[in-house]
N, C-alpha and C positions, 0 to 999 in steps of 0.2 A: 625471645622469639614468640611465647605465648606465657598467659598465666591461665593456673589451675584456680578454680574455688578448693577445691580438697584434695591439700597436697598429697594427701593417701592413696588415692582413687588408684585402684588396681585395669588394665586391660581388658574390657570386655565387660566394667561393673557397669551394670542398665540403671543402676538407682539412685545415679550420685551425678549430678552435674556438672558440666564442666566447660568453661569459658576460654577461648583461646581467640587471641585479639593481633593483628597487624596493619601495620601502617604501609600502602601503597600508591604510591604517585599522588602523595596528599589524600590516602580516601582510608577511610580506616572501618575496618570490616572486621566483626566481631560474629564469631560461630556458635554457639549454643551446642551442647550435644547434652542426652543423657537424660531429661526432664519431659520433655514430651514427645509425645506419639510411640510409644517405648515397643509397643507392639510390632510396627511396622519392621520391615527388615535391616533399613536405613532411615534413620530420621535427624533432621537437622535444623536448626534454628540459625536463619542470616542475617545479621542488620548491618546494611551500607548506607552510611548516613540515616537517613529516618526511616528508609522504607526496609520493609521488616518482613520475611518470607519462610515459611514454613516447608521444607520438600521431605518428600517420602520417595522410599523405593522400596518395592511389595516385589513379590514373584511366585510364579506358583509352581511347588517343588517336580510337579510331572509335566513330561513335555506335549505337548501337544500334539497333532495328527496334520498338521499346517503345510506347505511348501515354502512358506517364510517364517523369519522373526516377528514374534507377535508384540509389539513396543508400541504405548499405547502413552501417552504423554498429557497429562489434563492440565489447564493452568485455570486455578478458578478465581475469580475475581470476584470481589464481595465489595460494595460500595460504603461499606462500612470504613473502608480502608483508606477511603479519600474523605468520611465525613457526612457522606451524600446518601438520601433514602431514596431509595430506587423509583421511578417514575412510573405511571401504569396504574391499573386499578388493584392490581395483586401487591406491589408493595415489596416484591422481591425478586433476585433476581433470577430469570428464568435462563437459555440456550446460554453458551459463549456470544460475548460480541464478536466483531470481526477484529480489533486490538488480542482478543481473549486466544480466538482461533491462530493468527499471525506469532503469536509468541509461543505458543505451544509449538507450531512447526519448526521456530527456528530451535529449540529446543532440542526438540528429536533431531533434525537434520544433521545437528551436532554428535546428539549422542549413538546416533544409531551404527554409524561408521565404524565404531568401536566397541562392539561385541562379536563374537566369534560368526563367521558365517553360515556355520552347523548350528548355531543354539535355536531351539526351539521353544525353551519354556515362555509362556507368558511374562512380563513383566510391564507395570504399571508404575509412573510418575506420577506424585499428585504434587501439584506447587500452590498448596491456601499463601493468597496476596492478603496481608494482615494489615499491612500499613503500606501507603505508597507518597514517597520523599521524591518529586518531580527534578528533582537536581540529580537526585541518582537513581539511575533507567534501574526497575522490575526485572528486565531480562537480563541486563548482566547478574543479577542478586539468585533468579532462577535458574539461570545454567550453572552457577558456581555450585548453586547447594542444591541439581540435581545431580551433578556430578560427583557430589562429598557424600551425600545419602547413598549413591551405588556405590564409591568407595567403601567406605567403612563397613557396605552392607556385607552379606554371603554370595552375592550376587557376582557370578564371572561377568568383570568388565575392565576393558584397556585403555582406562582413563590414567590419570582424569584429565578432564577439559574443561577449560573455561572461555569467556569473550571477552570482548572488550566494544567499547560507542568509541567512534572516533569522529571529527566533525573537522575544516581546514575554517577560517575566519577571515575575518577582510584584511589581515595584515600578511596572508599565507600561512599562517602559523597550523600546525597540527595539534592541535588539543584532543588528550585522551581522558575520557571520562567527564563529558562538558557539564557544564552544569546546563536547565532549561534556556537559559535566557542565549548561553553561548552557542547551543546546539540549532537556536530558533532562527539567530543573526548569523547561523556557517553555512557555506555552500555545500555541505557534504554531511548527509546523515547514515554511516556504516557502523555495521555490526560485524565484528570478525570474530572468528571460533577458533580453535585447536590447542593441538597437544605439545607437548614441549617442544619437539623440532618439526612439526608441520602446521599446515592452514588446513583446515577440513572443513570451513563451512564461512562462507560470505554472503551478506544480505545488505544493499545500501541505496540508499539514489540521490544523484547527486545534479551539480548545478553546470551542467558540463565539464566537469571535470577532465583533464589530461588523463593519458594511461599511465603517466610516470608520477602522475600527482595521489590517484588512486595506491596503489602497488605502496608509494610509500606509505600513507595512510595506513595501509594493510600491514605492511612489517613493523610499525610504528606501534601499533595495536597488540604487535606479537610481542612484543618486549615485556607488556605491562601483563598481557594474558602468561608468560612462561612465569612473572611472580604469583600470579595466582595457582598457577597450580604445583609451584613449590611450595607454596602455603598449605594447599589439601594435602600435597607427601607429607607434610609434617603432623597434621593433624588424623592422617589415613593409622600412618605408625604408633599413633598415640591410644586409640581406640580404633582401629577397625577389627573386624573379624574377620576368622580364616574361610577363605572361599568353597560357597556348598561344590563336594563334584557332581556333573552333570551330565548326562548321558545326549553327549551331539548328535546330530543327523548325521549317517555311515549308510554310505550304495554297499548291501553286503555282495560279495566274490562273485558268487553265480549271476547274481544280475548282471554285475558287471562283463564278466564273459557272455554274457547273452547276448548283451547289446551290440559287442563287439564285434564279436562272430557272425549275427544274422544281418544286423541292420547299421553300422558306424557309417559304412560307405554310402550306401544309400542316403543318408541323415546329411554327411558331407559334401554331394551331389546339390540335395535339396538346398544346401544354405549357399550355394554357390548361386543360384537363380536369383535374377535380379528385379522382377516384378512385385510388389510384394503382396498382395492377394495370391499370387501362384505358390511364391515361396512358403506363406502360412497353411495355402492348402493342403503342399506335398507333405510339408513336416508333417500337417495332421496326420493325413493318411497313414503316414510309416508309424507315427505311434498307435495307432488304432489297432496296424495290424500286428505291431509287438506285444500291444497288450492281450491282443486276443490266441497269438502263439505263444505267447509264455506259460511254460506246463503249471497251472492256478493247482489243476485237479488235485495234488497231492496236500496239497494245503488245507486242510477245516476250520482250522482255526481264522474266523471274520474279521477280527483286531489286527492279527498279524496279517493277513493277506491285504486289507487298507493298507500297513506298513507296508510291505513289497510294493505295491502299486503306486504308492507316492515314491520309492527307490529309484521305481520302472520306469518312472515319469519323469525325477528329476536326473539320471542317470542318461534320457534321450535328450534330454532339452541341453544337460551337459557336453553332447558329443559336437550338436549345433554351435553354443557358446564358443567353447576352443576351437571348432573351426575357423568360424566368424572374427575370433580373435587374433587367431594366426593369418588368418589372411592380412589382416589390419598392420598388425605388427610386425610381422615377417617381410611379407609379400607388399604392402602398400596398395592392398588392392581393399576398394568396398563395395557395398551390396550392390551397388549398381553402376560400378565403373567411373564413377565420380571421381577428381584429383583430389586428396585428401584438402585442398583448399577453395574446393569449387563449391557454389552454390547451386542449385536445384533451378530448373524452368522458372520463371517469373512469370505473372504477369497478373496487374489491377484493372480495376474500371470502376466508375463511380458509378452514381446516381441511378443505383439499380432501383429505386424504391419510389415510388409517389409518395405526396402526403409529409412522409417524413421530415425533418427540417437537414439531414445526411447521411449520407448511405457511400459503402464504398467494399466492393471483393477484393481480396487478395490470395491468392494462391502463388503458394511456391509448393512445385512438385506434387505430393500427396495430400500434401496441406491447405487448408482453404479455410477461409472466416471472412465471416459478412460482418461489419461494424455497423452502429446506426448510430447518429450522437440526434439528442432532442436537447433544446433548449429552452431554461424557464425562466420566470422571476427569482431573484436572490431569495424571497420569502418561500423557496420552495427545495430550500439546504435540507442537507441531514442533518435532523438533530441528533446528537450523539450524548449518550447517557452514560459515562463510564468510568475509569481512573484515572487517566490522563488529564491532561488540560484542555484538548481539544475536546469543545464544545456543539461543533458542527462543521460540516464543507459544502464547501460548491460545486464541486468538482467528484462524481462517481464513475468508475471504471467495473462493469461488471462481465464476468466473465461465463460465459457455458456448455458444456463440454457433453454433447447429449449421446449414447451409447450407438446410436446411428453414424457416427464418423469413423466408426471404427469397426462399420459393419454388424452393430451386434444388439441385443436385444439388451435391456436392462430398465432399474429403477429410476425413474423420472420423477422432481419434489425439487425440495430447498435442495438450493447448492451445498454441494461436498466441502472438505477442507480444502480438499485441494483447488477448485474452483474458484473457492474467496482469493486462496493464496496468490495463484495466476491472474486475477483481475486487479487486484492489490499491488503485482508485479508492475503491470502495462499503468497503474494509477499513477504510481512514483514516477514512470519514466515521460510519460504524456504530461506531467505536472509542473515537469521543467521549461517547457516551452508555450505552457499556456499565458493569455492577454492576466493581466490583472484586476484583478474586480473591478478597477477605478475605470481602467481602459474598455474594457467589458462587463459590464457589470450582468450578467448573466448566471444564472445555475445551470452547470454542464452535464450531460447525464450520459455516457456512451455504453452498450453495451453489446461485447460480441459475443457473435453465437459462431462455434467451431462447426462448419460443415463435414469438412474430411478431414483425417489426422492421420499423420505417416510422422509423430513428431516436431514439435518444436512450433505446437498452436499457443503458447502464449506470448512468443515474439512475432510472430505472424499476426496475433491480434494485436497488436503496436500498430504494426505496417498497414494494417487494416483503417484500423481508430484514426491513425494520422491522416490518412487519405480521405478520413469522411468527417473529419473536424475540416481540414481544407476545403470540400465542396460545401459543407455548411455554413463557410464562410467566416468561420472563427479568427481571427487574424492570428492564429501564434507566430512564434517569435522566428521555428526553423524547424522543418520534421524533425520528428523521432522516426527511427528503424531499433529491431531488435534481431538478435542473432545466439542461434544456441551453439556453444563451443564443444568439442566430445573430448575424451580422452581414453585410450585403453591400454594401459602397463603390463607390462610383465618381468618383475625383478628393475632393473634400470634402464630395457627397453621403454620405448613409450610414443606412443603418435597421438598427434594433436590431430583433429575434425573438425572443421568447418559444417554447419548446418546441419547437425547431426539429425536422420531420420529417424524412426521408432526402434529400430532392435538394435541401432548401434547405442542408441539412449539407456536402454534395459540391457544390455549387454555389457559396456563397458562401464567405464570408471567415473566415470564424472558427467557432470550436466551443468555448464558453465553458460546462465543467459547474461548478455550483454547489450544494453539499447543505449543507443547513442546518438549525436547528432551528426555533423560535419566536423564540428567543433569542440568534442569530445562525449563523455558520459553520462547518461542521465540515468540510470538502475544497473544493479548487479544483481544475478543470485546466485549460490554457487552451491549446488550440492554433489556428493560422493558418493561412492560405497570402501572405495579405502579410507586407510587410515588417516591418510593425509598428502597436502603436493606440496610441491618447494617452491621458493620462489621464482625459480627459472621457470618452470611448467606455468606459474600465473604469469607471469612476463610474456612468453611466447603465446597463449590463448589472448591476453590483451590484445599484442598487436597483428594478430590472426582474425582477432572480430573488429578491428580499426580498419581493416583492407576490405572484410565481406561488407559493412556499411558504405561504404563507395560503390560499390554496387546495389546494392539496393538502391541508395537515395538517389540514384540514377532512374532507378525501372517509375520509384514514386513521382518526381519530376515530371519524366514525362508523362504521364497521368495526368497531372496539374500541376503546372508548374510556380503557383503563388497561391495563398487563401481566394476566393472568391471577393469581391469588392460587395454585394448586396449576400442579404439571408433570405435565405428559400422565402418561395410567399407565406406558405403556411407558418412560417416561424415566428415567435411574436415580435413586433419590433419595438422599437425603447427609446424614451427621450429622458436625458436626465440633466437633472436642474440643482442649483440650490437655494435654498430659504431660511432666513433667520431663524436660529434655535428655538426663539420663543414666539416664535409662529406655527411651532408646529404644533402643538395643541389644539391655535384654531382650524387648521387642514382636519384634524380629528376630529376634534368638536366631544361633545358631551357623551360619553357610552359611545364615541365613532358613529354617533349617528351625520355628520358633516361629510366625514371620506363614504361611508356607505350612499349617502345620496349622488355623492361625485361620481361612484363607479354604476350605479344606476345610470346615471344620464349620460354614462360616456358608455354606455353599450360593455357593462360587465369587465373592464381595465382591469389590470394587476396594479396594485402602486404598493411601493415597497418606498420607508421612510427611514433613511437610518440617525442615529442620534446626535450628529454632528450636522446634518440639516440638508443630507442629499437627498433628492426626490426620483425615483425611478419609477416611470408608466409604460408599461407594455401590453401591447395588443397587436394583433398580425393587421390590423387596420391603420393609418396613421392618422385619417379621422376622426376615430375613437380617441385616438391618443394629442390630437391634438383638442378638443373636446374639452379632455379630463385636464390638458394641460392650462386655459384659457379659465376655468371652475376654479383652479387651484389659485393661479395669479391674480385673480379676483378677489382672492380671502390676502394674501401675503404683500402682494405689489397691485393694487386695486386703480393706481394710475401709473402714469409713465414719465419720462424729461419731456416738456418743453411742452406736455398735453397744457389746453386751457379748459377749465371748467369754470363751472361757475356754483357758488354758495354761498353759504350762508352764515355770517358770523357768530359765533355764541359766545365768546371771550373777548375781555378785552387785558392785558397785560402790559405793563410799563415798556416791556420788551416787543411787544407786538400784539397779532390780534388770532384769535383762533378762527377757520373757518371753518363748517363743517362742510364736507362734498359729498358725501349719500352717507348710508346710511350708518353709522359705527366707523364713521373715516372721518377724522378732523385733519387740519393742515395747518402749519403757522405762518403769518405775514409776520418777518420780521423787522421790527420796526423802520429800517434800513431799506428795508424794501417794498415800503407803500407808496413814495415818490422817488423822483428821481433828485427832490432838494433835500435838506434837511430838515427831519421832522421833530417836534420839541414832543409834543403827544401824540400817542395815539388814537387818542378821540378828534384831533386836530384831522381826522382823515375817515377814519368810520367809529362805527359804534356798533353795541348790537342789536341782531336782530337787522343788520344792512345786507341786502343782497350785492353779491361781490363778483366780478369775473377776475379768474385769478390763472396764473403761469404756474406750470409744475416746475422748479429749479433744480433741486436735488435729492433725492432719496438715500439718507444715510444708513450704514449696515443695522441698525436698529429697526429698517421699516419706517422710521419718521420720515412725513414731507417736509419741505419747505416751500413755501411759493411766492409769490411777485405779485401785485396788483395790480391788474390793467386798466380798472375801472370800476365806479360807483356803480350799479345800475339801480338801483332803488334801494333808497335810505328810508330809517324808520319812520 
């Protein structure tokens, strides 16, 4: 099952290392314990194939003063790990990237579900990325050995958990754990989480995929994750330690009768209101004035009276919760009278914007995002500097979530985690139905800005983006719509939500986004706060968000019902060509001083050249563009079929005669074709230094002419 370096090694001994190694679905993963980071509470050494990951798990023994679990998840990435010295004038690497941030979240999302919902102490994940093996993904190597580090630590947690990469390939096949090349060629890149008999955490986006093709993928996933973390039980029992005890978050007695007594009903009233400005204003109120009636006076003691007051507070917000809960689950009733599978008010409109090259509103209900997509030159990609393989895109999805949609005042800067995360959402799912470079050769840039939020603004920025990539004229292949799914349990009760608003989102169990087209799936995300769902509960949200997309791709239709056939004026427009590879140098010319004069005289162009010899020029003028295009075929293709010109001989060859036609362009007559009899020589017809009128015939993929001879017109 595993081997020891030192068959001695006693439970619990820090100083003596220890190696425990297994084979899973062909992948073999070897754990380290014992030798480094010894300090940490948990510390683990992973190597899955070559990539190599270090995790820790810290805690801090007093609990906090928080209303949440304080779980703080780092994933650092050192460029050393791929080989590469980091770009920039500093030489190292600074923030997370946006890969750095997306992997830390699916981390947490996993692990968070699975601590108590009293604990309050601090706890900090560090995952140092040591080496990274592109055949086998970082993130399953990080979740396994964040979840072996809080195993084995003192740390209370209801693990373990691990994931799994699952991808489907051109033959239907489901491959678990692809390598790069099979993940790159599959319609489908998911990430699935959980604990021995549940799913608690889905991340993926896919190539429209079915719901039944998904679901399988998903339990497919589960099979290979339930060895994995029969693997950690065995290595947990081997060396972990006995768990610190911890003192949970507890509503002591008296508050609770307080609440109960003065203000439950009142609180139950309040969560019954279906406005939601009104409904957040009465809660406020009532807690204001409990906090202000509750007898403080006897109290001096400042630490403990912060205690009572977070008690006071979580102890009113609890009476809301179980309301709101029962009503869902009991009664079938929600905040605002909705059928538990109805959608919210619709309704879009484009081209709210000038200037712009698209623009498009969407609101549903509380919810509202403006999208705006601008479009560039390909030379105006992200370059990406990181561990992966990807080196750049053309395609950004940005997202932003400003404290104004929600009413409220806050700090304004760099996007959040969570911001990257939800733009990153809407990326995957928008990426499935975009044109293809060859077909567009465009850099896509969309970015929404959340106006109002009542829930469920990063599928609404789908719905947004979609609608203003359509009036930009983008030709995709078929909207995207997105839709957030709800759920709220109680023991094996349980009710599924359609377009869950904000407090049924904060309230209940899950937060299920699903974007898709007509024709199936294009993103998942799937976060919790239980432990975990079954398959039935993902089966029934599947075909729960396949029903609310017919209605949406309904509201977006009529909106527009096709891409646009022209791009806004302002957008740049593009003509693209191709040229022999070894032409492209002369387009450049010496230091690019050749293409810089070309985009001088075509009025400031974009020309973007890639290295197999396509040529792309864009300008919002076609002028310009055609300008720069006419420069260009001047240097590459300098004449046409069937032109006649006339020059000048400088060769003469057994085979034919060289002419030259301006200036650094020679052509050949070949011998064949100076008369229309047979000719023995070619001085038997010209010589050099003969003025010539000659036929273009053919231009071979090399850029050679060939021409014809129509006549002598002055011999030497």
């Amino acid at each position: 099952m595993y081997d020891k370096i030192n068959k001695n090694i006693k439970k619990g001994d820090t100083m003596a290392k220890q190696i425990f190694k297994k084979i899973i679905n062909n992948k073999e993963i070897t754990v380290e314990h014992g030798q480094l980071a010894k300090q940490a509470s948990g510390s683990i050494l992973i190597r899955l194939g070559k990539t190599v990951i270090l995790a820790t798990a810290t805690t801090n023994p007093t609990p906090t003063e928080l209303d949440f679990f304080p779980l703080t998840v780092v994933f650092q990435e050192k460029l050393y790990s791929v080989g590469k010295i980091p770009g920039g004038f500093l030489k190292r690497e600074g923030k997370p990237s946006e890969y750095g941030i997306l992997s830390a979240r699916v981390i947490d999302r996993a692990l968070r579900p699975l601590f108590s919902e009293n604990f309050r102490n601090e706890v900090q994940i560090v995952i140092n990325v040591l080496a990274v093996d592109n055949d086998h993904d970082v993130r399953i190597a990080s979740l396994f050995g964040a979840s072996l580090a809080l195993g084995i630590s003192k740390i209370p947690f209801n693990g373990p958990v691990a994931s799994a990469l699952v991808t489907i390939d051109e033959k239907n096949q489901i491959i678990v754990m692809p390598t790069l090349e099979q993940l790159n060629n599959g319609r489908m890149e998911l990430i699935v989480a959980g604990t021995e008999n549940e799913i608690n955490m889905v991340e993926a986006g896919c190539q429209q995929s079915s719901e039944e093709e998904v679901l399988q993928a998903i339990m497919v996933g589960h099979q290979f994750i339930k060895e994995l973390n029969a693997f950690q039980s065995e290595i947990i029992s081997a060396v972990g330690e006995s768990k610190m005890v911890v003192e949970l978050f507890t509503i002591r007695e008296e508050i609770s009768n307080f609440v109960q007594q003065h203000y439950a009903d009142q609180l139950i009233k309040a969560a019954q209101i279906r406005e939601k400005i009104e409904r957040y204003q009465t809660i406020s109120e009532i807690e204001k004035q409990a906090i202000v009636k509750f007898p403080w006076s006897e109290e001096k003691d400042e630490k403990l009276k912060r205690r009572m007051l977070l008690e006071l507070s979580t102890c009113l917000k609890n009476v809301v919760r179980d309301e709101i809960r029962h009503q869902i689950t009991v009664q079938k009733l929600r905040l605002d009278n909705r059928q538990l599978d109805e959608i919210r008010p619709l309704d879009s409109e484009i081209d709210l914007l000038p200037i712009v090259h698209g623009s498009a509103l969407f609101t549903r209900g509380e919810t509202q995002v403006l999208s705006i997509v601008t479009l560039g030159a390909l030379g105006e990609n992200q370059i990406i500097d990181g561990i992966t393989d990807e080196e750049g895109k053309r395609f950004m999805h940005h997202y932003n979530f400003p404290p104004f949609s929600v009413g409220e005042t806050g700090r304004m800067g760099a996007p959040s985690r969570r911001e990257i995360g939800h733009g990153a959402l809407g990326e995957k799912a928008l990426l499935q139905i975009l044109p293809s470079e060859k077909e567009f050769p465009y850099t896509i840039r969309i970015v929404s800005e959340v106006l109002e939020s009542n829930g469920s603004t990063s599928q609404a920025a789908i719905c947004a983006s979609t609608l203003a990539l359509m009036a930009a004229g983008v030709p995709i292949k078929t909207p995207v719509v997105g839709i957030a799914m709800g759920l709220v349990k109680n023991d094996e009760n349980y009710t599924i939500l359609t377009d869950i608003q904000g407090m049924e989102d904060h309230l209940g169990d899950m937060d299920f986004k699903v974007a898709g087209t007509k024709d199936g799936i294009c993103a998942l995300q799937m976060d919790i706060k239980i432990s975990g769902i079954t398959q039935e509960i993902l089966w029934e949200a599947l075909l729960a968000a396949k029903k609310a997309r017919t209605t949406l791709l309904a509201n977006i239709l009529a909106t527009i019902p096709a891409p646009r056939i022209e791009l806004a004026p302002t957008a740049p427009k593009m003509k693209t060509f191709m040229i022999p590879v070894e032409k492209i140098r002369d387009v450049i010319g010496t230091g690019g001083k050749t293409i810089t004069s070309i985009i001088e005289k075509s009025n400031n162009v974009k020309i973007d050249i890639e290295d197999d010899g396509q040529v792309t020029i864009y300008h919002k003028d076609y002028e310009a563009i055609n300008r720069a295009y006419q420069l260009i075929k001047d240097i590459v293709f300098p004449v046409e079929i069937n032109q006649e010109l006339i020059g000048t001989v400088v060769k003469i060859e057994k085979f034919g005669a060289f002419v030259n036609l301006k200036e650094n362009l020679d052509g050949l007559i070949h011998i064949s074709k100076l008369a229309d009899h047979r000719v023995e020589k070619t001085e038997d017809i010209v010589n050099v230094n003969d003025q010539v009128k000659v036929k273009v015939i053919e231009l071979d993929s090399k850029g050679k002419i060939k021409l014809k001879l129509l006549e002598v017109i002055k011999s030497k």
